[in-house]
C-alpha positions as CSV (number, residue, x, y, z in Angstrom):
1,X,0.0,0.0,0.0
2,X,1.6,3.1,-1.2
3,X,1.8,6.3,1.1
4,X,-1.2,8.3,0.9
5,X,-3.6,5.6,-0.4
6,X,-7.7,5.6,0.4
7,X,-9.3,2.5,1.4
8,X,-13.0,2.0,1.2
9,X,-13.9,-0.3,3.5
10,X,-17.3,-2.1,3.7
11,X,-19.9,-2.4,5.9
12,X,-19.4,-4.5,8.6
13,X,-17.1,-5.4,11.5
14,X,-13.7,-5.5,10.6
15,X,-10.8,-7.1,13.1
16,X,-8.0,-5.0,13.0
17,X,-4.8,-3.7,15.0
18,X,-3.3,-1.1,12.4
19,X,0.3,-0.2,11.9
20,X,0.7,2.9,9.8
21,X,4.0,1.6,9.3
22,X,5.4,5.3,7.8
23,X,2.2,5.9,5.6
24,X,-0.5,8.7,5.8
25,X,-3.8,6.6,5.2
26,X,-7.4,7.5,4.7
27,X,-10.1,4.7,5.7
28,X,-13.6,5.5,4.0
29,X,-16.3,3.0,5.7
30,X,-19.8,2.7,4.6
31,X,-21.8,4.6,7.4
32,X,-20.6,5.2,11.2
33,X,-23.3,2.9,12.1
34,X,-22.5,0.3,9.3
35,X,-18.6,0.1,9.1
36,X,-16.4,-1.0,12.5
37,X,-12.9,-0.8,13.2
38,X,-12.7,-3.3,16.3
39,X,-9.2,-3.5,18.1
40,X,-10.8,-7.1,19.4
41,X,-9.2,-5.4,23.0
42,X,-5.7,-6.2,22.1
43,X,-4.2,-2.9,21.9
44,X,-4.7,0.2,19.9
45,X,-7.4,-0.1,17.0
46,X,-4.8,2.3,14.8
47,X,-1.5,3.1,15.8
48,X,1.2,5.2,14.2
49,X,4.0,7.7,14.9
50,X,4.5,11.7,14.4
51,X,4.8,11.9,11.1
52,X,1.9,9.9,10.2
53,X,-1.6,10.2,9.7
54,X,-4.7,8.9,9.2
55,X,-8.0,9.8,7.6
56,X,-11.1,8.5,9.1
57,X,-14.7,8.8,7.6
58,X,-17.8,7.1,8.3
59,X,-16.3,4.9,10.3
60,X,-16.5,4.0,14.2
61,X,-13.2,2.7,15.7
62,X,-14.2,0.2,18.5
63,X,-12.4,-1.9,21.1
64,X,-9.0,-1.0,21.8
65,X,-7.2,-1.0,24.6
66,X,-4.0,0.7,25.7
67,X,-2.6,3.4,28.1
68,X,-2.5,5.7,25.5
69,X,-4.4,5.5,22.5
70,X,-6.7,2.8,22.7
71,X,-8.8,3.9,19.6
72,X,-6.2,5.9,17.6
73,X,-2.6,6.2,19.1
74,X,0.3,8.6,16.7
75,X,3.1,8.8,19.1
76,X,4.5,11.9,19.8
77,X,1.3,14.0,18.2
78,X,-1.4,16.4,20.4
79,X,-3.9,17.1,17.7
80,X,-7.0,18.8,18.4
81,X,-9.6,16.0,17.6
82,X,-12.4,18.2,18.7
83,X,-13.9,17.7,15.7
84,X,-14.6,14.0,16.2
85,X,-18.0,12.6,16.3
């Protein structure tokens, strides 16, 4: 998957623990109450670092667990995700 790719993403829920591994991403789901990132409570649902970052939309990230970042963890980043629904 190059850097900057979009992936639509069905509905449904959808197992997942999420590397960025260097790459922005954006994940496009089929409704926020038809499309479900779930973490399966083994860590965070979507993790990355600093310089990465991720697109979500129409999507609900579900079942993570971590001390920081159970849904969506970028180290080192303090973004304003007031905007978040």
């Amino acid at each position: 998957m190059a850097d900057g790719s979009a992936i639509v993403v069905g509905p449904g829920s959808w197992p997942t623990n999420l590397d960025l591994g260097g790459r922005d991403l954006t994940l496009i789901g089929a409704g926020r109450d038809l499309t479900f990132l779930d973490g399966g409570v083994e860590g965070s649902v979507i993790r990355g670092a600093d310089s990465e970052s991720v697109t979500l939309r129409a999507v609900t990230v579900t079942g993570g667990i971590a001390a920081q970042g159970g849904g969506v963890y970028l180290r080192g980043r303090s973004d304003d995700k007031s905007s978040l629904t």
